[in-house]
C-alpha positions in Angstrom: -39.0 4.8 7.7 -37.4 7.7 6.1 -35.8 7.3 2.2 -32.0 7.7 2.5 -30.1 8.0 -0.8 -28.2 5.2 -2.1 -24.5 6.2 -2.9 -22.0 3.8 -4.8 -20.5 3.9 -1.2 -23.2 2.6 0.4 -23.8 -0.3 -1.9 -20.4 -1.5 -1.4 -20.9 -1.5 2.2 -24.5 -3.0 1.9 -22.2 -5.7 -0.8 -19.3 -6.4 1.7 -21.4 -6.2 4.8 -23.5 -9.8 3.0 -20.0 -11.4 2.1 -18.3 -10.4 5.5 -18.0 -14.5 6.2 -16.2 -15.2 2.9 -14.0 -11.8 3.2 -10.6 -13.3 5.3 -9.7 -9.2 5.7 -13.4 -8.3 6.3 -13.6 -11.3 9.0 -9.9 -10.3 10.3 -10.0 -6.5 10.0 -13.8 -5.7 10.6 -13.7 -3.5 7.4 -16.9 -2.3 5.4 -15.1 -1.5 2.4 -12.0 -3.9 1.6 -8.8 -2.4 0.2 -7.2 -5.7 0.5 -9.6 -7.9 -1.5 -8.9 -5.6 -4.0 -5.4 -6.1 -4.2 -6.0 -10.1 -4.2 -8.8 -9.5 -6.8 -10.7 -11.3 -4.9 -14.4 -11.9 -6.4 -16.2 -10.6 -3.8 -14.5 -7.1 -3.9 -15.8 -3.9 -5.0 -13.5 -2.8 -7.7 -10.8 0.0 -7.8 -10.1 1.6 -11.1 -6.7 1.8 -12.4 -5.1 5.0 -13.2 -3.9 8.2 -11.7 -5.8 9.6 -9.0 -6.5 13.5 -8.9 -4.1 14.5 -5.9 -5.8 17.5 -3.6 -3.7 20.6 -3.0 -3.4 19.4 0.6 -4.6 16.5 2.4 -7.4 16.9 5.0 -5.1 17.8 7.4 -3.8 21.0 5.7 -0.4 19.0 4.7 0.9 20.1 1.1 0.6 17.1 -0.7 3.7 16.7 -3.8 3.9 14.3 -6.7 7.1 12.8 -7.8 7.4 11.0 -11.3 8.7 7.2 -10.4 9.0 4.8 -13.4 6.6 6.6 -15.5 4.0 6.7 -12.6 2.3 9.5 -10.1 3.5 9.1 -6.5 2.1 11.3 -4.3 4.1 12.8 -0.8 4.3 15.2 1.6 7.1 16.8 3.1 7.0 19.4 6.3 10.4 21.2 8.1 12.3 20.9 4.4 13.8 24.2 5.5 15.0 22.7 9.1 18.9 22.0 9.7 18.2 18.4 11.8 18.2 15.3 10.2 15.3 14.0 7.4 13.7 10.9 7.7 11.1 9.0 6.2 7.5 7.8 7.3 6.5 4.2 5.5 2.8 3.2 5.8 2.0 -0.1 6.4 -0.9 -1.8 4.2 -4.3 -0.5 3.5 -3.2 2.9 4.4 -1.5 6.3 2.9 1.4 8.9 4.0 -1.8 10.5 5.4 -1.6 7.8 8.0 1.0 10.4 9.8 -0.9 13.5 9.8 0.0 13.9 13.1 3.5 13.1 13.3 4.7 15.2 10.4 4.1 18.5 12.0 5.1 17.6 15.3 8.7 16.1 13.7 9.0 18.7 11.6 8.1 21.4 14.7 11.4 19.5 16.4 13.3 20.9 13.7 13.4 17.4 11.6 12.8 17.3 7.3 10.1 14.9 7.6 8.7 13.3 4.2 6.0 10.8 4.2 5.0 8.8 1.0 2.0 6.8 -1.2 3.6 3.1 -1.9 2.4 2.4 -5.5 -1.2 1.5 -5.4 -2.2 3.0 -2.2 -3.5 6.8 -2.0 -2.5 9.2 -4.1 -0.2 7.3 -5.9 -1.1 5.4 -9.0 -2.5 2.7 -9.4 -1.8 0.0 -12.2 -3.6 -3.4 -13.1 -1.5 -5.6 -10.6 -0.5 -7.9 -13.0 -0.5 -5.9 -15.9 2.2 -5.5 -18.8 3.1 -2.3 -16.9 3.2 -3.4 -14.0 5.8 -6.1 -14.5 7.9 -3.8 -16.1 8.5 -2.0 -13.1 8.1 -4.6 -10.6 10.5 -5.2 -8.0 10.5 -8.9 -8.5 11.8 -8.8 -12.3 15.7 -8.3 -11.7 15.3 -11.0 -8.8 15.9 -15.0 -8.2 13.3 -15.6 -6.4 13.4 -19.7 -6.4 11.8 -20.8 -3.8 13.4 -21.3 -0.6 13.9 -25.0 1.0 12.9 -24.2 5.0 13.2 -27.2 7.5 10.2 -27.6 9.9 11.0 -28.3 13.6 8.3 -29.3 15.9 7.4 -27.2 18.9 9.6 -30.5 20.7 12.1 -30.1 18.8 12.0 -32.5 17.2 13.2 -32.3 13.4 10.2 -31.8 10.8 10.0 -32.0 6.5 11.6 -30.0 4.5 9.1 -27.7 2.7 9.6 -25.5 -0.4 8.4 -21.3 0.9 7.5 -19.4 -2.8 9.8 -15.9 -2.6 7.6 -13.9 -5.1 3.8 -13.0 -5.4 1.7 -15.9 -6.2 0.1 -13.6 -8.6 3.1 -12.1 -9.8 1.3 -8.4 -8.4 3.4 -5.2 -8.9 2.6 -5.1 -4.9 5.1 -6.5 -3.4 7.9 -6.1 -1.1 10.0 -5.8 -3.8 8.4 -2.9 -5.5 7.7 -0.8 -2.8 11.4 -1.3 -1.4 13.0 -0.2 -4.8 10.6 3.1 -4.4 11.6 4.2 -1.1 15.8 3.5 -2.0 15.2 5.8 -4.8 12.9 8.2 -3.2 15.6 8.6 -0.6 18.2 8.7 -3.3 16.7 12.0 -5.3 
């Protein structure tokens, strides 16, 4: 059996790999390495340092790679065709991924004569990444300048036959800086600037 070296990657694979039965995103996604127990601070997660990443000239794909100052924090983007005539748009990522999600969609866009941007939410990639629940965090959350009571939703059976009445929570239950909220306040006023 030949000695391989142990990385701090490989640990936290050799970690996640034992606790794959208690991991609902390692059970549901198949991940080694969870991004999502990390934003749940979830006990069994290998944990993610707050702060501002170092952002590479370009990503791995030979993209320029930008940073825009958003509420006092590093967001990193890209942006290909900014010189094109047609129409911009916008590429959102979904969860436990980055603007480098579109790697191959922002040249081929851009190569149709489109200004094509693409963007790290807060948290993901690039961008920074602040203790969810932090003071700083709250500060600029999305969820602050909100009601966010929760909502009374009726029931109905699959009969349809009428149900209870049950009360839906509007905001994080952890009251995370990654929410909805957040992340839709930082596209309006990326798209604004």
């Amino acid at each position: 059996r030949s000695h391989q070296p142990t990385t701090s990657a490989t640990r936290m694979s050799t970690r996640h790999r034992k606790t794959k039965r208690s991991c609902p995103a390692a059970v549901a996604f198949g991940c080694t390495v969870c991004c999502l127990c990390w934003r749940l601070q979830l006990p069994f997660s290998a944990p993610r340092t707050p702060g501002r990443p170092a952002v590479p000239a370009s990503s791995a794909a030979g993209i320029p790679n930008r940073v825009w100052e958003w509420r006092g924090c590093q967001v990193r983007y890209q942006v290909l065709g900014e010189e094109n005539d047609g129409p911009s748009i916008l590429l959102l990522h979904g969860l436990l991924v980055n603007a480098d999600h579109w790697r191959r969609n922002l040249p081929a866009l851009a190569q149709a004569g489109l200004r094509v941007y693409a963007i790290d939410f807060l948290g993901s990639g690039y961008s920074e990444r602040l203790e969810p629940c932090g003071e700083v965090a709250r500060s600029i959350s999305g969820e602050r300048t909100r009601d966010l009571r929760d909502a009374k939703v009726e029931l109905i059976s699959s009969s349809g036959g009428r149900g209870d009445t049950v009360s839906v929570p509007l905001s994080h239950p952890l009251g995370s800086v990654y929410n909805i909220y957040t992340w839709s306040e930082q596209t309006c006023d990326f798209i604004e600037q």
